[in-house]
N, C-alpha and C positions, 0 to 999 in steps of 0.2 A: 236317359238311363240306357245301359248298352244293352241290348236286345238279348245276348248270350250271358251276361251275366244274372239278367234278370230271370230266365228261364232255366238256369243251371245251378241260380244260388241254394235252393232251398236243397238239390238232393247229395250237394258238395257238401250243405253243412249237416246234415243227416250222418251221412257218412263220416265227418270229421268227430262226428258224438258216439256214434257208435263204437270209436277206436281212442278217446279222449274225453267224452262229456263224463259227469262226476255221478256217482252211482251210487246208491242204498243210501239218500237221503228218506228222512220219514212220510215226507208228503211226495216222494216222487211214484207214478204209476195211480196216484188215487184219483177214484170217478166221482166220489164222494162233494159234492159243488161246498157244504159246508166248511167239510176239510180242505180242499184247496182255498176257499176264500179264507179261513184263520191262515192258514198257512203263506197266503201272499198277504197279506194286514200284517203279520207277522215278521216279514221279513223287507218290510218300509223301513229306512232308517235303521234297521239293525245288524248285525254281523251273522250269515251263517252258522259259526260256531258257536254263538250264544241260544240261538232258534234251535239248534239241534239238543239242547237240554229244556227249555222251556214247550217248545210245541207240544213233545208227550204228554206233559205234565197238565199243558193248560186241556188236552183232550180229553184223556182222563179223569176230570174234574168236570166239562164242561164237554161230556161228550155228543150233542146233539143241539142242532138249532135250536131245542125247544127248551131245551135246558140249561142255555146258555139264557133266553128271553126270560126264562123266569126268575134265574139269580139275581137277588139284590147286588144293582150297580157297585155298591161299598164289595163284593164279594168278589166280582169280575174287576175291580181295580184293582183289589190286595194280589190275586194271583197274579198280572200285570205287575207288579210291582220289580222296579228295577229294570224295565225293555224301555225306557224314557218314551215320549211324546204319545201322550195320556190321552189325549183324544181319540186316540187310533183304540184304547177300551171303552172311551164311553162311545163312541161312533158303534164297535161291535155289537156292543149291548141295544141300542138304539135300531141296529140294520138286524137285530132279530128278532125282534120284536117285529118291525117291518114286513121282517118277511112269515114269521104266525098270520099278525093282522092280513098283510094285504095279498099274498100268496099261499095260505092252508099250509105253510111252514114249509114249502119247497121253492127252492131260487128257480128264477127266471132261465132257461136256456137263453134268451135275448138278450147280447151285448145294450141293448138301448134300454132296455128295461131294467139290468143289473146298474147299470149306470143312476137311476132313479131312486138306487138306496142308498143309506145315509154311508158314506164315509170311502164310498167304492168309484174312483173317477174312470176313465174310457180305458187305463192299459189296464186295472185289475179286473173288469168286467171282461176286458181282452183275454185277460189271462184265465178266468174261472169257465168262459164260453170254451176254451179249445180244450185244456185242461179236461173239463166236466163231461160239456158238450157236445166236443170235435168239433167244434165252429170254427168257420174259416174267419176270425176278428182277429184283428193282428194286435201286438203289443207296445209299447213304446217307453220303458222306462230307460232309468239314466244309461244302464249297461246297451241297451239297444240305439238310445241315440248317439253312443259316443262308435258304436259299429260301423253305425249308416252315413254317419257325417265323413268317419275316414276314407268307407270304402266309397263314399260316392262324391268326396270334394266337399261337403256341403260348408261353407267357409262362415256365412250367418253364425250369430250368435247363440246359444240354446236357448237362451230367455225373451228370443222374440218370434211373435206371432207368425209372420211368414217362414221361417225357419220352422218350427214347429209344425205347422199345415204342411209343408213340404217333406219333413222325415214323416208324420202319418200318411203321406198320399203313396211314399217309395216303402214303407210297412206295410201296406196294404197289397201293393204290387207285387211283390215276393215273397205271398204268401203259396205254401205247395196246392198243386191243386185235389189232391186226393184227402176229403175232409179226415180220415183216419191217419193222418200224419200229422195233427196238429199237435198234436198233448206233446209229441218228441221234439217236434220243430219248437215246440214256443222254449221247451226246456233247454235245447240245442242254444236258443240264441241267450238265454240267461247263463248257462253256462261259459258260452266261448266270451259273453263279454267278462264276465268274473275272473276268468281262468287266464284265456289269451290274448284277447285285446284289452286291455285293462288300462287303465288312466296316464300309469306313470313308468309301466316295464312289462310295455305288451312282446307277447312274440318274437314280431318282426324287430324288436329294438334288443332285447335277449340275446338274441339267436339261438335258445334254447332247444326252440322246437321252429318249423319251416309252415310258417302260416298256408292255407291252402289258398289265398284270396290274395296272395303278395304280388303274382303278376298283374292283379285286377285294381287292388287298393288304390284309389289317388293318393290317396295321405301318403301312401309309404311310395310310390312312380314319383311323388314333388317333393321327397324329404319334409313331411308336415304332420308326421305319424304325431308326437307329439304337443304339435300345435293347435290340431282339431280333435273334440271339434270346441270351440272359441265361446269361451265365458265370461260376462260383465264382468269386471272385479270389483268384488262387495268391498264396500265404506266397511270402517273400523265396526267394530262391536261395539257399542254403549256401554258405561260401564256404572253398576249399580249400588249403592249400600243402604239394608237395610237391618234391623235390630228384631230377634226371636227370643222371646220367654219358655225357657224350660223348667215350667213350676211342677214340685211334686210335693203328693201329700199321701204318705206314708206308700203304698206297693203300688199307685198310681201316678200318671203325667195327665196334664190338661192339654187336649187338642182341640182342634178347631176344623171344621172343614171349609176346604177353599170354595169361590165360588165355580161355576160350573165353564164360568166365558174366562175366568182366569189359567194364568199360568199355573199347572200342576190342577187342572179346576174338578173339584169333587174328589181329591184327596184329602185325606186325614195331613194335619202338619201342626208345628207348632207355633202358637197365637202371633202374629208380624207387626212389625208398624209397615207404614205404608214407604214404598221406594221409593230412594233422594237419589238424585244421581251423586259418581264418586267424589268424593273430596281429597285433596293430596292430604291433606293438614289430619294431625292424630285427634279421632273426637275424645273427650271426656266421659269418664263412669258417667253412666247413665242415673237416676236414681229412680226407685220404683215405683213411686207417683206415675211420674213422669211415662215412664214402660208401660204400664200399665192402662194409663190414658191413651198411649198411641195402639196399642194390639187388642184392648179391650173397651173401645170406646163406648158401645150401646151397652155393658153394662155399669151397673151402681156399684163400685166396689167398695167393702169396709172400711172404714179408719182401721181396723185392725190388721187388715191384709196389708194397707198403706205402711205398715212400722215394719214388716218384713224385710230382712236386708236381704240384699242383691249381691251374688258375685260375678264377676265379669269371665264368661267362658270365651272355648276356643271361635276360632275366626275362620269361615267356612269359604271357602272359594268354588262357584256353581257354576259351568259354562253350558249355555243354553245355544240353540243355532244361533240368535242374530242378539245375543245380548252377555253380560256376565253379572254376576251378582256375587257380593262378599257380604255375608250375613254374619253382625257380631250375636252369637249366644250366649246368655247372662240369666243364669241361674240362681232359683230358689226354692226354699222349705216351707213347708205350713204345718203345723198343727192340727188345723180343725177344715175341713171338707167345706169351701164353698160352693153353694149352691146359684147356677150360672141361670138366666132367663132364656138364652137362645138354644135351641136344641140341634145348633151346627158348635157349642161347645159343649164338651163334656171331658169327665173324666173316666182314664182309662185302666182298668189293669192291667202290671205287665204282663201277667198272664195273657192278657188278650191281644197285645199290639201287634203280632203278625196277622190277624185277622184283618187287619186294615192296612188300605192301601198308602202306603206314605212315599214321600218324594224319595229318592235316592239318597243325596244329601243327608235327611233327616233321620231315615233307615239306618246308616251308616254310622250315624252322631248315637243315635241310640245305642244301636249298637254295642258303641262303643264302651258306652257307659254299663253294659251287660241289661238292656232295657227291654229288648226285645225274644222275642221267643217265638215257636213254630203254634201254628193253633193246637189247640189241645188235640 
């Protein structure tokens, strides 16, 4: 690592935020360790612009550690509703409780110790210690390795172990030494990677704006700004189909909740058969024995629900990171209210359904139908 760029990088990029970093976000300047941890859990996997209407919201609702530990999980999944990958609310729910129980409801200033609760790996522990803190822990999410790969050559792949130990050891090095620089420096490098270096039309490829680090970058001295820093390329996506019952029986719909280790796990949805993988060939109406058997197998249902007819609904297309699913929806009526043994089904009114947490997809299917509504 060049000796001058190592000691020069942190007050170059200080100053490049000062005149360019992004400003009067809701979570930026707060010392608040809870607020910064929803606010980085928040912004895993999602876009800026969607974080900037839902953070208030879910603060608002959920405004203290302790408050957040005590909401029934069903309540902190329905607000989640629609930020996809649902673990990231039941991990919340779980890391505060963690921290009631095992911390008197105050986070750990210790990066090693923040790392010890549920849902939070080394760069968001990174980030809540300098942020909260002022601790010198350095960060390492995708914006920061695809910075440190270009400016420093790093030609390895990101998904391997030695690559990964070597952008943490040159993270760590270029951290400023004055711990009261940390909250801007760690914000400095999530900014310039979002803004400037960015994936596919950084900067130096632009020429919008004159990178400060273009005389120093490898990536951009080899012509490889683009190339690094170098990604496995993932196998196809799997592709799945499965079959969804949307029974209703008079101002209610019957759901079901998922399990917890499943996909979408400990939402509300509606009753599934189990996943085939795709078939090119058109299947056949389903008949509601049949349906029935596959999405409601532990219970006993009626001969009289059995004579129910069925009509074949829309065709849902769901892309998930490492898989997709087309789910046919096949809809029907009841008359008379049955009564289900397991108490992960039940029935709902519409009145209630924004109260619970439902997949995206399924939100959207309701929706549509005019199903869903705001809690009272």
């Amino acid at each position: 690592m060049s000796k001058a760029l190592k000691t020069g990088f942190p007050q170059t990029l200080l100053s490049w935020h000062r005149a360019h970093g992004r400003q009067g976000l809701p979570w930026q300047g707060v010392r608040d360790p809870y607020a910064v941890w929803v606010s980085e859990i928040m912004l895993q996997q999602t876009q800026v612009a969607t974080i900037l209407e839902r953070y208030p919201r879910f603060m608002k609702r959920f405004p203290t550690v302790k408050k957040l530990a005590a909401a029934p999980l069903d309540d902190v999944l329905a607000e989640w509703a629609g930020l996809g990958y649902y673990s990231r609310a039941r991990n919340l729910h779980a890391c505060a409780n963690q921290v009631m129980t095992d911390f008197a409801g105050k986070f750990p200033s210790d990066p090693i110790l923040l790392e010890q609760l549920k849902g939070i790996g080394r760069s968001t522990a990174g980030a809540i210690a300098a942020f909260a803190f002022h601790e010198r822990a350095p960060i390492l999410d995708a914006n920061v390795k695809r910075i440190l790969a270009r400016l420093f050559g790093i030609e390895g792949a990101l998904q391997e172990k030695a690559t990964d130990k070597q952008l943490w050891n040159i993270a760590q090095e270029l951290l400023p030494k004055n711990p009261q620089d940390m909250p801007v420096y760690t914000q400095a490098l999530m900014d310039f990677g979002a803004t400037w270096c960015t994936s596919r039309k950084p900067a130096c490829i632009t020429g919008i704006e004159r990178c400060p680090f273009e005389k120093q970058c490898q990536a951009n001295l080899s012509d490889q700004v683009l190339q690094l820093p170098r990604k496995v390329v993932k196998a196809k996506s799997p592709e799945f189909d499965c079959d969804m019952l949307l029974l209703r029986h008079g101002d209610s719909v019957l759901l079901q909740k998922r399990p917890e280790k499943a996909i979408w796990g400990s939402l509300w949805s509606l009753p599934e058969s189990a996943w085939r993988a795709k078939t090119t060939f058109s299947k056949p109406p389903i008949s509601l024995p049949e349906l029935l058997a596959q999405v409601l197998s532990e219970e006993k249902i009626s001969t009289a629900l059995k004579r129910i007819s069925l009509d074949q609904g829309p065709q849902i297309k769901h892309i998930f990171t490492h898989r997709r699913l087309w789910i046919q929806v096949w809809n029907a009526s009841i008359g008379q209210e049955i009564i289900f043994s397991s108490q992960n089904t039940r029935w709902v009114s519409l009145r209630q359904l924004g109260k619970y947490g439902l997949p995206q997809p399924i939100k959207l299917l309701l929706q549509g139908l005019s199903l869903v509504r705001g809690p009272d």
